[in-house]
DRENTORKOL-3810 file (N, C-alpha, C; in nm, 4 decimals):
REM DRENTORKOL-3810
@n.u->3.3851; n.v->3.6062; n.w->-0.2084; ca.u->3.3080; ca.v->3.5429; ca.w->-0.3139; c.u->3.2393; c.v->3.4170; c.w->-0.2617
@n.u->3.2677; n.v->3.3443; n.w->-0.1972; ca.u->3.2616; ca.v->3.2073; ca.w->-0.1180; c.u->3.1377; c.v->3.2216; c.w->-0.0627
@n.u->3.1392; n.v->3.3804; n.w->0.0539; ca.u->3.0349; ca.v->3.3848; ca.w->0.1154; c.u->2.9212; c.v->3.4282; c.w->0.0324
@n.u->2.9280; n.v->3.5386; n.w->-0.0823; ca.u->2.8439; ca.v->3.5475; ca.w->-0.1182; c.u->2.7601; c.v->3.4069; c.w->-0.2400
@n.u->2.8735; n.v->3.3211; n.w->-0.2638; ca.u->2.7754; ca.v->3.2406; ca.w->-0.3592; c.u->2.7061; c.v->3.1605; c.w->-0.2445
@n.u->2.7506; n.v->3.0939; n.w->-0.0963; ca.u->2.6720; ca.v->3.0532; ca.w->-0.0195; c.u->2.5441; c.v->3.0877; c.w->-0.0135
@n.u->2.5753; n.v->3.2331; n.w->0.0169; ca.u->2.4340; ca.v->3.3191; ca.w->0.0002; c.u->2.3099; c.v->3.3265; c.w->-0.0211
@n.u->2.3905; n.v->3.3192; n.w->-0.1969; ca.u->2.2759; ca.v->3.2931; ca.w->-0.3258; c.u->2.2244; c.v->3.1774; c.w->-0.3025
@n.u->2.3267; n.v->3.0573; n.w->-0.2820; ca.u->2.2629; ca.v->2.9320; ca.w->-0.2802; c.u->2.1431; c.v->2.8967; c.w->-0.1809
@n.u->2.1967; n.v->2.9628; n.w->-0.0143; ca.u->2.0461; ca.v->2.9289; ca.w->0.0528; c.u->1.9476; c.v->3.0117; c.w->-0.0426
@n.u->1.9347; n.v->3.1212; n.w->-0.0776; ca.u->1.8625; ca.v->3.2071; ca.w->-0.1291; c.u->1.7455; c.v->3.0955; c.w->-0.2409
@n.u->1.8353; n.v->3.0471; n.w->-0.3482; ca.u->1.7906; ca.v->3.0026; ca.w->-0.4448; c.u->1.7231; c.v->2.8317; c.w->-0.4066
@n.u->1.7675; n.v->2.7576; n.w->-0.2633; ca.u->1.7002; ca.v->2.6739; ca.w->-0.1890; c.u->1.5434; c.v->2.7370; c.w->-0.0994
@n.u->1.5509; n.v->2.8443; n.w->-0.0993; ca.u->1.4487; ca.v->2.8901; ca.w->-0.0058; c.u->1.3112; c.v->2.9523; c.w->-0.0919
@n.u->1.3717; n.v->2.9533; n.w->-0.2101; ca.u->1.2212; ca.v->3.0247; ca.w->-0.3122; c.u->1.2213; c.v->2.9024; c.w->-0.3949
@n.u->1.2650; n.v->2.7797; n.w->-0.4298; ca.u->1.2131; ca.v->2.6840; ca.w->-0.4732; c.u->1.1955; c.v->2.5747; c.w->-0.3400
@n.u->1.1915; n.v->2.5755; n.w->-0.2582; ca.u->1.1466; ca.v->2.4875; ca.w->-0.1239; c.u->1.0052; c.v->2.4323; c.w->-0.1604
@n.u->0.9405; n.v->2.5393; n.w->-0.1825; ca.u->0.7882; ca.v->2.4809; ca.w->-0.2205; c.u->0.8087; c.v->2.4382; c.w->-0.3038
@n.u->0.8415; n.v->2.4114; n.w->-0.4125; ca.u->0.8466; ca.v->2.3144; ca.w->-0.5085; c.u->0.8969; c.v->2.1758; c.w->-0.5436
@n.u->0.9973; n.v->2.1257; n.w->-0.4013; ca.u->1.0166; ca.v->2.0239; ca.w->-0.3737; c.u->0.9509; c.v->1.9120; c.w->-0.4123
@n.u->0.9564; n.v->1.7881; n.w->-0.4162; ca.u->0.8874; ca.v->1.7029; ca.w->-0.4233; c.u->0.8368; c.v->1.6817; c.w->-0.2848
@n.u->0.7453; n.v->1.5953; n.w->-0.2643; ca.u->0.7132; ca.v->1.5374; ca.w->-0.1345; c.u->0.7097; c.v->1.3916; c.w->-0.1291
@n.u->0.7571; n.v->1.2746; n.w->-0.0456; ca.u->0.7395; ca.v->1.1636; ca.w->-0.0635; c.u->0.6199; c.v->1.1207; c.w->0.0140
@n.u->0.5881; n.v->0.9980; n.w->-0.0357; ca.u->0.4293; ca.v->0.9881; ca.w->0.0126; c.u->0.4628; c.v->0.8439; c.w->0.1167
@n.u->0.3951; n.v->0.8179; n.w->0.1834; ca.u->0.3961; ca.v->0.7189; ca.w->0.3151; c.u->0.2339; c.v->0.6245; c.w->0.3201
@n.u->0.2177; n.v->0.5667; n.w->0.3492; ca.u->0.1565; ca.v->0.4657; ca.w->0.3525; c.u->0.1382; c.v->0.4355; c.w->0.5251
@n.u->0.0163; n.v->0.4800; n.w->0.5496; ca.u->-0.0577; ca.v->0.5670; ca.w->0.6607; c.u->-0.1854; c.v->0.3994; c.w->0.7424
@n.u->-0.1384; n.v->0.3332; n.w->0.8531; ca.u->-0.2567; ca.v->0.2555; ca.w->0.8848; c.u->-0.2711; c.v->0.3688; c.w->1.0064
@n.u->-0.4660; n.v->0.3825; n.w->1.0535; ca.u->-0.4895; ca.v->0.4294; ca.w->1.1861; c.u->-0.6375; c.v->0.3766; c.w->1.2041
@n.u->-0.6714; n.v->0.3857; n.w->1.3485; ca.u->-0.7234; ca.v->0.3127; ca.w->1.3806; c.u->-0.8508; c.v->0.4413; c.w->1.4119
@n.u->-0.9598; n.v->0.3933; n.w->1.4276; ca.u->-1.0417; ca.v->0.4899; ca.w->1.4347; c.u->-1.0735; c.v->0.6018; c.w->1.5385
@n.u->-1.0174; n.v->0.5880; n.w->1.5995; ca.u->-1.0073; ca.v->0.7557; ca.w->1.7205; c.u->-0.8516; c.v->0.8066; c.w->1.6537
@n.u->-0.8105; n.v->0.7591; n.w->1.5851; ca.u->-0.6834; ca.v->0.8601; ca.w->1.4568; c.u->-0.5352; c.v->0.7934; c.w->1.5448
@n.u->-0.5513; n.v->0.6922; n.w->1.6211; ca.u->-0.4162; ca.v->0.6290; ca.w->1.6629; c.u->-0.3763; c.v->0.5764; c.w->1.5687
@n.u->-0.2241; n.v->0.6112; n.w->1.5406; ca.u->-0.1502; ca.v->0.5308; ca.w->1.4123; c.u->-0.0892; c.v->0.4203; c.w->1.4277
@n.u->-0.0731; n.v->0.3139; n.w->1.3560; ca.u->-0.0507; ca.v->0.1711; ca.w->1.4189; c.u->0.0555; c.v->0.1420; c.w->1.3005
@n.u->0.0863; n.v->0.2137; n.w->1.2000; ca.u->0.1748; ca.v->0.1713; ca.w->1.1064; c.u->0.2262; c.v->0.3295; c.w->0.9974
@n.u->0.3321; n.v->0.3608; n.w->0.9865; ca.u->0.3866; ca.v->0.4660; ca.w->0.8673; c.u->0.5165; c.v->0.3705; c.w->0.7780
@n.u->0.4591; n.v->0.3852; n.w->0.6960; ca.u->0.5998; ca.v->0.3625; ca.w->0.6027; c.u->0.6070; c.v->0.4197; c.w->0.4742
@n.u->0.7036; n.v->0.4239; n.w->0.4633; ca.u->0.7731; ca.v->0.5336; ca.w->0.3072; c.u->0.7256; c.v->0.4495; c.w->0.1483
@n.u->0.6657; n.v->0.5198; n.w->0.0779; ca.u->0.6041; ca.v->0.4431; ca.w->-0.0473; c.u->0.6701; c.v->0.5746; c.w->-0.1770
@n.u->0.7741; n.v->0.5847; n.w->-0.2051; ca.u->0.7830; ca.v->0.6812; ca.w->-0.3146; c.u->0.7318; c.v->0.6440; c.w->-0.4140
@n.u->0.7216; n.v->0.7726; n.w->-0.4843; ca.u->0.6316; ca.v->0.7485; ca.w->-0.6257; c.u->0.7033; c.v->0.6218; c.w->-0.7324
@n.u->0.6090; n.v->0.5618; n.w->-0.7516; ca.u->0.6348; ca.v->0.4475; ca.w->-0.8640; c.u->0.6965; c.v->0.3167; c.w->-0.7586
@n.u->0.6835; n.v->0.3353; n.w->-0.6172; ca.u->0.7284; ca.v->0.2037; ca.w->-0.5270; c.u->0.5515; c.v->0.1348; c.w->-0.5284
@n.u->0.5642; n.v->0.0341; n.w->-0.4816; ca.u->0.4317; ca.v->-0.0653; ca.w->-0.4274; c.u->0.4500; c.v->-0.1242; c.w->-0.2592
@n.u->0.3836; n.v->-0.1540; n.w->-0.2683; ca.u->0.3161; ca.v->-0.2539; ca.w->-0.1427; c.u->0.2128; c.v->-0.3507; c.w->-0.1370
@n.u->0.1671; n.v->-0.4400; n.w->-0.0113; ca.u->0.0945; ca.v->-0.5180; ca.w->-0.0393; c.u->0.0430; c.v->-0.5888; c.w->0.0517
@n.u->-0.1070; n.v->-0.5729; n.w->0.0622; ca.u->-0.1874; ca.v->-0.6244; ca.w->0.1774; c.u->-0.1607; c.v->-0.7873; c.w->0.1861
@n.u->-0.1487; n.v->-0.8519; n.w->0.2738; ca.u->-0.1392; ca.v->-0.9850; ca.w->0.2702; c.u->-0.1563; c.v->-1.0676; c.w->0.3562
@n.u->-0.2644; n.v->-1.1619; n.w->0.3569; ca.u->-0.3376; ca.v->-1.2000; ca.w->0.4582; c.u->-0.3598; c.v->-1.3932; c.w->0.4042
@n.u->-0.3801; n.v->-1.4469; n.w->0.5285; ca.u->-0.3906; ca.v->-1.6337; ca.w->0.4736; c.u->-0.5486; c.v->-1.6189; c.w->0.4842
@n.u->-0.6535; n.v->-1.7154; n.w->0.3670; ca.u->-0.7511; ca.v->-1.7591; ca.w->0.3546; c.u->-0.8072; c.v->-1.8195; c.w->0.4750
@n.u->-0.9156; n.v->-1.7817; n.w->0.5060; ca.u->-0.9813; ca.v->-1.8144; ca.w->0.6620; c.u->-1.0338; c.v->-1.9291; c.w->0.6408
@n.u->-1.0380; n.v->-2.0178; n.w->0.5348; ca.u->-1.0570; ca.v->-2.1733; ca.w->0.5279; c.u->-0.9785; c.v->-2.2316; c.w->0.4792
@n.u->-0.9204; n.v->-2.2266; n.w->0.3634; ca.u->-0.8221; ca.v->-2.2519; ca.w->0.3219; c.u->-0.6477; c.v->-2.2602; c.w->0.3573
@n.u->-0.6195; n.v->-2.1227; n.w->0.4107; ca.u->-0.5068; ca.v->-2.1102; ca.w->0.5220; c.u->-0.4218; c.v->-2.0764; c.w->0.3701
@n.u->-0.4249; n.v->-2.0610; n.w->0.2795; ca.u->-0.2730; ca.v->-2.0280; ca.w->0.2216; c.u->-0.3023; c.v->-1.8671; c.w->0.1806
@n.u->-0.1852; n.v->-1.7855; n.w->0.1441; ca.u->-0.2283; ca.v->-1.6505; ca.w->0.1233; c.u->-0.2381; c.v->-1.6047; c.w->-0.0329
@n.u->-0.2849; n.v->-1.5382; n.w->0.0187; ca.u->-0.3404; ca.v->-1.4156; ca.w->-0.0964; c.u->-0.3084; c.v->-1.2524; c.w->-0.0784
@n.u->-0.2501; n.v->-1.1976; n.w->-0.1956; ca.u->-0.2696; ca.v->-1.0872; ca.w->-0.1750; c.u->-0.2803; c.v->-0.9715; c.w->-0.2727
@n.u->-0.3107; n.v->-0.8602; n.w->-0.2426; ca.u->-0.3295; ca.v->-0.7727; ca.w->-0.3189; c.u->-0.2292; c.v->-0.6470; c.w->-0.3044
@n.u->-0.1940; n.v->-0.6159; n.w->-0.4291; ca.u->-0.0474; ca.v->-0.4937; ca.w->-0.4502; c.u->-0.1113; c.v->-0.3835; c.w->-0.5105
@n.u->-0.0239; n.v->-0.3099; n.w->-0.4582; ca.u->-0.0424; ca.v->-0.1558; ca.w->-0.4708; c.u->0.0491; c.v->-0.0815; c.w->-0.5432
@n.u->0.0826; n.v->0.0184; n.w->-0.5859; ca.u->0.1724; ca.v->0.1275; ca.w->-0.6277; c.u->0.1048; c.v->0.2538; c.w->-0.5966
@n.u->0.2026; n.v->0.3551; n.w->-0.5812; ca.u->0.2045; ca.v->0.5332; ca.w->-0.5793; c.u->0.2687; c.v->0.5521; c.w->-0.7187
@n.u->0.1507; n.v->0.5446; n.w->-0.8024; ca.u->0.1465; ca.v->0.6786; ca.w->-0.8853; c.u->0.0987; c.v->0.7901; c.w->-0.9421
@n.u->0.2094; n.v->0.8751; n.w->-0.8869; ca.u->0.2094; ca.v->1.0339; ca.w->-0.8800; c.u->0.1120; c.v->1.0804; c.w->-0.7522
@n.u->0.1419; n.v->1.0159; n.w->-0.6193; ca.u->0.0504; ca.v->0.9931; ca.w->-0.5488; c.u->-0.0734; c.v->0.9778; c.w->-0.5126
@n.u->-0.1142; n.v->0.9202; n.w->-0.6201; ca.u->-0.2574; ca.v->0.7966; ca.w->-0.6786; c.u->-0.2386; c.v->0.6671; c.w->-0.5710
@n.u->-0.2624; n.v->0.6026; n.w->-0.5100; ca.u->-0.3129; ca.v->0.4606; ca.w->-0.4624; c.u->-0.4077; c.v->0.3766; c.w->-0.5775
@n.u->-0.3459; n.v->0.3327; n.w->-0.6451; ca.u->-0.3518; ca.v->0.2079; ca.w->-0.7545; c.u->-0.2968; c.v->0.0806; c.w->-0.7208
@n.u->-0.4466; n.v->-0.0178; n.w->-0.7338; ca.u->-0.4082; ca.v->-0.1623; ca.w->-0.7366; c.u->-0.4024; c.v->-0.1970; c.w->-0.8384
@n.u->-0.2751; n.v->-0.2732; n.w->-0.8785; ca.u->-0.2423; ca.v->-0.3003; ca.w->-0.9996; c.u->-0.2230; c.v->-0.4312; c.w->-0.9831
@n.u->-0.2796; n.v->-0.5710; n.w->-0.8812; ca.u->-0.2596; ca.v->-0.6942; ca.w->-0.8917; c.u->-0.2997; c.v->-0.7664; c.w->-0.7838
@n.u->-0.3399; n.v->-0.8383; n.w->-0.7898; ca.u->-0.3473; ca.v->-0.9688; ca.w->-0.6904; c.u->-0.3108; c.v->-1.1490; c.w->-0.7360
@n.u->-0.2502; n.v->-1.1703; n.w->-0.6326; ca.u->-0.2160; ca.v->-1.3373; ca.w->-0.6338; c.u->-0.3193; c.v->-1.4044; c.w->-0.5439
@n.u->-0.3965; n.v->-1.4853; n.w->-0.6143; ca.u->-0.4918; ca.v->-1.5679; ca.w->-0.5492; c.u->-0.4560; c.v->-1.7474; c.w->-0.5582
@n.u->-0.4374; n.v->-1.8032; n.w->-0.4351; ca.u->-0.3825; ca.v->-1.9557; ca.w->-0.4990; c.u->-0.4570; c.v->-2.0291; c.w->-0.5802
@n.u->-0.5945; n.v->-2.0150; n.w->-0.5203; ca.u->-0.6778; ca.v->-2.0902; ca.w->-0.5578; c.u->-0.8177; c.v->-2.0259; c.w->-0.5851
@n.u->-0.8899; n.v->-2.0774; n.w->-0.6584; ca.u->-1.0566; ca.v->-2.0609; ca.w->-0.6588; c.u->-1.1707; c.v->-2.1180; c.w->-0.5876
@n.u->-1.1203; n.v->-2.0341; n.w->-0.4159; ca.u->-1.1852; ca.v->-2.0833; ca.w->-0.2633; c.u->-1.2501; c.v->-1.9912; c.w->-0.2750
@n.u->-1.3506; n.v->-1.9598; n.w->-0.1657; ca.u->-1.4729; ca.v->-1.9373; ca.w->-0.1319; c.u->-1.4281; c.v->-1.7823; c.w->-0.1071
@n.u->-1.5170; n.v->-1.6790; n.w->-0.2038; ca.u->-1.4462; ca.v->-1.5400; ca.w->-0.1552; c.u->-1.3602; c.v->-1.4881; c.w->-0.2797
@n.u->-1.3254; n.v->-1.6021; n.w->-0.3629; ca.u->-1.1918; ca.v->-1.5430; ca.w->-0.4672; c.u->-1.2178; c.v->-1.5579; c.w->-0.6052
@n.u->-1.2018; n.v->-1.4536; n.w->-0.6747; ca.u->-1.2484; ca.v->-1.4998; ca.w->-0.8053; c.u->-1.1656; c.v->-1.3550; c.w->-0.9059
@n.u->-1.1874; n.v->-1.3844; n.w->-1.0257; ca.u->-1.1422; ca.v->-1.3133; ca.w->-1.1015; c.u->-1.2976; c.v->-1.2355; c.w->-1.1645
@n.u->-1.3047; n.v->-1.1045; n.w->-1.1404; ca.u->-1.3966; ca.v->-1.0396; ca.w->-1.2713; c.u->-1.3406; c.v->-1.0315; c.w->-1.3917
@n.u->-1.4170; n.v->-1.0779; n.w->-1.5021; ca.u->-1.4583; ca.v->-1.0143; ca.w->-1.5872; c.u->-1.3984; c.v->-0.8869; c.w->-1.6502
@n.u->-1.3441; n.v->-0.8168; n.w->-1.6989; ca.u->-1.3235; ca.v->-0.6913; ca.w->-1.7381; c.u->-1.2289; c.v->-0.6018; c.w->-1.6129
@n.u->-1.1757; n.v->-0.6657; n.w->-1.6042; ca.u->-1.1492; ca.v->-0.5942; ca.w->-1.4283; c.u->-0.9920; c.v->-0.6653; c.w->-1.4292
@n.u->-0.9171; n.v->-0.6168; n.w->-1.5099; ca.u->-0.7706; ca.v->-0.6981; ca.w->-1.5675; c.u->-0.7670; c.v->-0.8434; c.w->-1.5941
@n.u->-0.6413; n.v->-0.8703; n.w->-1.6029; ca.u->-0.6722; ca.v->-0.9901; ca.w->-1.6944; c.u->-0.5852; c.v->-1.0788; c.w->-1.5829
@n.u->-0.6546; n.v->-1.2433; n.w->-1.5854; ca.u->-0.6167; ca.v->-1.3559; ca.w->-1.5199; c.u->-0.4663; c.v->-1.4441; c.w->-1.6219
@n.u->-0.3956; n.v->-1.4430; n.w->-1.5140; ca.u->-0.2696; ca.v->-1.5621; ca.w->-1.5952; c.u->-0.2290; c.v->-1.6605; c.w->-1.4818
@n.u->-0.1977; n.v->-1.7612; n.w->-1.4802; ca.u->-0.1722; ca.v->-1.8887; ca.w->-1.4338; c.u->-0.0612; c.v->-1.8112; c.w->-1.3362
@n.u->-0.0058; n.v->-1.8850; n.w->-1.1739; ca.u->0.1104; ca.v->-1.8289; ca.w->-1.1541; c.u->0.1772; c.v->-1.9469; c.w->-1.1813
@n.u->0.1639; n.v->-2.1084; n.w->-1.2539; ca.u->0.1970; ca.v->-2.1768; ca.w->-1.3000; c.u->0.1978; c.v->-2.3123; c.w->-1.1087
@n.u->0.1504; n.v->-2.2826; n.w->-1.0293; ca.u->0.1480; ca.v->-2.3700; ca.w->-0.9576; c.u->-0.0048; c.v->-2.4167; c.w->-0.9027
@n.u->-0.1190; n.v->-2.3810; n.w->-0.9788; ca.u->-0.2460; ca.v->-2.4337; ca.w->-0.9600; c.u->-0.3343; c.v->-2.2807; c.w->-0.9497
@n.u->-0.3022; n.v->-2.1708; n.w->-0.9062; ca.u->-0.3422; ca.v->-2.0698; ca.w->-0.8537; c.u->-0.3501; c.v->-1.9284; c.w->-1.0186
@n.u->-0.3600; n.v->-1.8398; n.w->-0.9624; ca.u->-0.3375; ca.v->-1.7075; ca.w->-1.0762; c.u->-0.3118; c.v->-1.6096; c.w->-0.9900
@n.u->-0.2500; n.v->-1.4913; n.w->-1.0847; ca.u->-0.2448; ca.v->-1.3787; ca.w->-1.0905; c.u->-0.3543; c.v->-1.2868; c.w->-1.1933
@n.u->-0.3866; n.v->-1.1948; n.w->-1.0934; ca.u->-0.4569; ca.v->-1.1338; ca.w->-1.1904; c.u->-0.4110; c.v->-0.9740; c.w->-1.2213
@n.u->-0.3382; n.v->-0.9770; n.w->-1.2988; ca.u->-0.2834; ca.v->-0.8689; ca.w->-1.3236; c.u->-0.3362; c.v->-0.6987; c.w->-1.4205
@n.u->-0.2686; n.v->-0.6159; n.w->-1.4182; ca.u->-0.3121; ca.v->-0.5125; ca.w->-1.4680; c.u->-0.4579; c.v->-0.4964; c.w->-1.4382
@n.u->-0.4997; n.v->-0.4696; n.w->-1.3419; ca.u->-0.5919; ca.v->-0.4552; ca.w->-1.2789; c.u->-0.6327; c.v->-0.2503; c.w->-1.3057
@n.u->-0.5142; n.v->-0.1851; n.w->-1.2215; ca.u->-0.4840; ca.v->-0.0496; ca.w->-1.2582; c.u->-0.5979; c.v->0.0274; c.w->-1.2469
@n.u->-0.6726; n.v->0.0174; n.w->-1.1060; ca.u->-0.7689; ca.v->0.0420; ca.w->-1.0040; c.u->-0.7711; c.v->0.1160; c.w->-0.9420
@n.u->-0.8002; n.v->0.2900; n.w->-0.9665; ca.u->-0.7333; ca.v->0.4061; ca.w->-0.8540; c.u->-0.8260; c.v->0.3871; c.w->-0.7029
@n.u->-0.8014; n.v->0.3808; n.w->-0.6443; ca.u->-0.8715; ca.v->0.4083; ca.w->-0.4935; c.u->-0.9005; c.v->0.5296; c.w->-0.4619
@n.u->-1.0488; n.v->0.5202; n.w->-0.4524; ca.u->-1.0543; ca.v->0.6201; ca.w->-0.4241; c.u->-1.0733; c.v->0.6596; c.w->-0.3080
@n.u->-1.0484; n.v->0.8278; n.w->-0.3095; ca.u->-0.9615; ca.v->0.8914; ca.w->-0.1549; c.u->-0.8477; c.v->0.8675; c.w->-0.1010
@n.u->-0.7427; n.v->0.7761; n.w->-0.1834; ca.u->-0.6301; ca.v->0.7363; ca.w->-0.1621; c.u->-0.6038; c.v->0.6455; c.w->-0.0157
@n.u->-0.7774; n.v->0.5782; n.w->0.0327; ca.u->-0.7703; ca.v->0.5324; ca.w->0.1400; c.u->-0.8681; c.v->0.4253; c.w->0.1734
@n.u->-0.8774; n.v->0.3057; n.w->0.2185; ca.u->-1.0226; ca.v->0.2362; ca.w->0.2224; c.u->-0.9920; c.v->0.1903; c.w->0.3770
@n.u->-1.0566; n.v->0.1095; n.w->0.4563; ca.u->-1.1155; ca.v->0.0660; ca.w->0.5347; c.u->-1.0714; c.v->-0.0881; c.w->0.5523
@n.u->-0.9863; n.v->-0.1513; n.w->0.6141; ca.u->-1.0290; ca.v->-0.2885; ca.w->0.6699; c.u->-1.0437; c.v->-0.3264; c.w->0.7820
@n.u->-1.0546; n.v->-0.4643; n.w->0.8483; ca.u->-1.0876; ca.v->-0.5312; ca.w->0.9389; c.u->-1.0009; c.v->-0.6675; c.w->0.9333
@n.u->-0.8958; n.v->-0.5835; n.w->0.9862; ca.u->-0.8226; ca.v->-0.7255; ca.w->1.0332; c.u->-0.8584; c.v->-0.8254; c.w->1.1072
@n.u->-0.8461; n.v->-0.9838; n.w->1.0339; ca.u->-0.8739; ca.v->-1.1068; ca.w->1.0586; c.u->-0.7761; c.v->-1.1427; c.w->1.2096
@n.u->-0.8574; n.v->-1.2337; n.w->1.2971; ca.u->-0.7455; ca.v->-1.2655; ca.w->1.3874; c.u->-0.6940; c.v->-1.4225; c.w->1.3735
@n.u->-0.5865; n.v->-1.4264; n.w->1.4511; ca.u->-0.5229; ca.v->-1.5889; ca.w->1.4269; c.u->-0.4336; c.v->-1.5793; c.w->1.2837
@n.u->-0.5196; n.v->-1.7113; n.w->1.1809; ca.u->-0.4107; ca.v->-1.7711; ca.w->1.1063; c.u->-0.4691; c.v->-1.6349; c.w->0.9725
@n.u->-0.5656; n.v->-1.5943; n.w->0.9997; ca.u->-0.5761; ca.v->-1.4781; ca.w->0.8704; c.u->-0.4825; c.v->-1.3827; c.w->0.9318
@n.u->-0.4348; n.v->-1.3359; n.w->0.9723; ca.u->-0.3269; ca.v->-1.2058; ca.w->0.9691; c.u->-0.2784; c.v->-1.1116; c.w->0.8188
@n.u->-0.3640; n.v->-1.0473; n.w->0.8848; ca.u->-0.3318; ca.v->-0.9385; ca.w->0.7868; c.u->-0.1955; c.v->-0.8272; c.w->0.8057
@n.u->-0.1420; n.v->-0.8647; n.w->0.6993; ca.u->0.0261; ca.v->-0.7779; ca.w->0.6923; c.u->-0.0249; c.v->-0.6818; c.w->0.5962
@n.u->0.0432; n.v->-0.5405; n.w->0.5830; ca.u->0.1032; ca.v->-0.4667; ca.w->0.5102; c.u->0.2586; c.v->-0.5229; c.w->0.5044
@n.u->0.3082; n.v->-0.5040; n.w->0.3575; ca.u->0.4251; ca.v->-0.5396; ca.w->0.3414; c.u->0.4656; c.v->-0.4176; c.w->0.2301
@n.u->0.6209; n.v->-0.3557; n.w->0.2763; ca.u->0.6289; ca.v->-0.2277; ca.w->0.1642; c.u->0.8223; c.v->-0.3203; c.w->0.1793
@n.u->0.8363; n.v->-0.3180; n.w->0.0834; ca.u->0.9911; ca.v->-0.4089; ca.w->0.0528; c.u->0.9674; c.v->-0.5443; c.w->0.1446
@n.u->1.1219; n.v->-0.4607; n.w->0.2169; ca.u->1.1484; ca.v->-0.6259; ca.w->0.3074; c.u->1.0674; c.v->-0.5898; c.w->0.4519
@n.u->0.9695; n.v->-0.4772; n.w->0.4656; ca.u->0.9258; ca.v->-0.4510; ca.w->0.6381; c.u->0.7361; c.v->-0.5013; c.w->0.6019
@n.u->0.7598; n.v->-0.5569; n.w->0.6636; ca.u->0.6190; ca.v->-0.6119; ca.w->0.7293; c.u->0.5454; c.v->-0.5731; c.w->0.8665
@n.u->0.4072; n.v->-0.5661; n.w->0.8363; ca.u->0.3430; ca.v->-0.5022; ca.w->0.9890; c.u->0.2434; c.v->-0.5881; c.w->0.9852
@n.u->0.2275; n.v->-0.6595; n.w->1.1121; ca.u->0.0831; ca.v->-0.7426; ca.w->1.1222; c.u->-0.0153; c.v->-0.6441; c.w->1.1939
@n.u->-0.1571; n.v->-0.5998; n.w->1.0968; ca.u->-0.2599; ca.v->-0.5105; ca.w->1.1283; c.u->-0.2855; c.v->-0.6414; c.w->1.2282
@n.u->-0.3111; n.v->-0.7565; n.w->1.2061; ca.u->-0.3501; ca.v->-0.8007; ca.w->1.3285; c.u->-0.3563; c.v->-0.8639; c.w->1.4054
@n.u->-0.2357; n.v->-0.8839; n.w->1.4230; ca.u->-0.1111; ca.v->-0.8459; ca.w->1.5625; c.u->-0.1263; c.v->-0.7001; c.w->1.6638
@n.u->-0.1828; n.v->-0.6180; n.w->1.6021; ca.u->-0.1801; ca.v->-0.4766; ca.w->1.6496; c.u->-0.3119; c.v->-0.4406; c.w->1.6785
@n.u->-0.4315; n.v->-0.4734; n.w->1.5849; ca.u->-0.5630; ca.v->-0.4408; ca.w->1.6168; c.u->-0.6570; c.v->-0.5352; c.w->1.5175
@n.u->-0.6335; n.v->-0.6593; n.w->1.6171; ca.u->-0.7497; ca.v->-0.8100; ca.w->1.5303; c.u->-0.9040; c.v->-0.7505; c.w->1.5354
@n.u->-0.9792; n.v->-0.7623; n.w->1.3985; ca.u->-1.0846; ca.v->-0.6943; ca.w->1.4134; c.u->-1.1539; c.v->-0.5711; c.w->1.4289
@n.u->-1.0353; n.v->-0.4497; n.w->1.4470; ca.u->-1.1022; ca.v->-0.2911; ca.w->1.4764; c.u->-1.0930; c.v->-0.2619; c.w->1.2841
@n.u->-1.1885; n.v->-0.1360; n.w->1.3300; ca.u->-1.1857; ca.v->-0.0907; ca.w->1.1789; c.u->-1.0269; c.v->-0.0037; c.w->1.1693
@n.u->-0.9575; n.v->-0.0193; n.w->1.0518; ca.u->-0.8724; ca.v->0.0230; ca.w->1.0224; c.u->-0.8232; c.v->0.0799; c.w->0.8934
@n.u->-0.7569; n.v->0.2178; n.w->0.9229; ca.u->-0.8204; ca.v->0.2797; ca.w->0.7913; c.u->-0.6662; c.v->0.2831; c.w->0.7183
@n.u->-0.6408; n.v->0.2060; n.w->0.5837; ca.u->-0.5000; ca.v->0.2612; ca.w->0.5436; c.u->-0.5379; c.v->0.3665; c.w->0.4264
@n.u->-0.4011; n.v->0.4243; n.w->0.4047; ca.u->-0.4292; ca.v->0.5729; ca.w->0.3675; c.u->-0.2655; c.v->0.5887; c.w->0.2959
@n.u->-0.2355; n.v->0.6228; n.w->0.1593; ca.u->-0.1772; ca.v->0.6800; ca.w->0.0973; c.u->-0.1559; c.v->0.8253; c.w->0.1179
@n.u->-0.0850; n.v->0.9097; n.w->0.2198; ca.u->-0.0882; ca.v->1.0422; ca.w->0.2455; c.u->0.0920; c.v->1.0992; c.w->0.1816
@n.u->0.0754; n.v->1.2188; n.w->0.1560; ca.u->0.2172; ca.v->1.2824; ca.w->0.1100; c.u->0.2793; c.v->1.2933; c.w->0.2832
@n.u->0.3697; n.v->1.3305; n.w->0.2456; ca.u->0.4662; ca.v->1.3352; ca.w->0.3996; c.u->0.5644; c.v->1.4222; c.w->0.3066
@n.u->0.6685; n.v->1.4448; n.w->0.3888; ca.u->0.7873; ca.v->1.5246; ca.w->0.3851; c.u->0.9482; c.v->1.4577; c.w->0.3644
@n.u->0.9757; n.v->1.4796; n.w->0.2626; ca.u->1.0953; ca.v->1.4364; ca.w->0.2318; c.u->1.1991; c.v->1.4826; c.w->0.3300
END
């Protein structure tokens, strides 16, 4: 009996396999398709580009979430209202983060292609991806190349 419920069980793992979920990863590469960063973003986790003001020097950044493997910005922290930074209009709403600066929250911005394009700053702009507590300096790794991040499914 043992062996046969084993059996069943791979059986009944092997015709729902495709139906698995897939977890999605959070994809930097560089433009001849070298990858310079993977990390794990499950659905309903965030992340967050984060880089210091190239005159100013303090940071700013902008957050992300996977949902339902969508790439949605749903926020940015800006300290100040320096050269480059501003809040739109209709484009979520601004609240104080109570130390001179804002948040501008509910933003809820799908990206589209689940992927855009930057150009990491060199020196004191350093641009991080940050997904929890792991951080990657884009540029530390490639100051200035075009660099493409990318919300892709991966394999659980």
């Amino acid at each position: 009996m043992s062996k046969r419920l084993g059996g069943g069980l791979f059986a009944l793992l092997l015709l729902t396999a495709p139906f698995c979920a897939t977890a999605a990863e959070l994809v930097a590469t560089l433009e001849d398709g070298t990858e310079i960063a993977r990390l794990p973003v499950p659905d309903g986790a965030g992340w967050c580009v984060l880089w210091h003001h190239s005159v100013k020097g303090f940071e700013v950044s902008d957050c992300y979430e996977n949902r339902a493997g969508q790439m949605v910005l749903v926020r940015a922290h800006l300290p100040d209202f320096a050269a480059g930074l501003d809040h739109i209009p209709g484009r979520g709403r601004q609240v104080s983060d109570g130390q001179g600066g804002y948040w501008i929250l509910d933003i809820d911005e799908v990206v589209a292609g689940n992927a855009y394009v930057l150009r990491p700053g060199r020196g004191i702009v350093d641009h991080r991806l940050q997904v929890g507590s792991t951080t990657v300096s884009l540029s530390a790794i490639a100051p200035r190349a075009r660099v493409t991040i990318a919300l892709m499914e991966g394999m659980d």
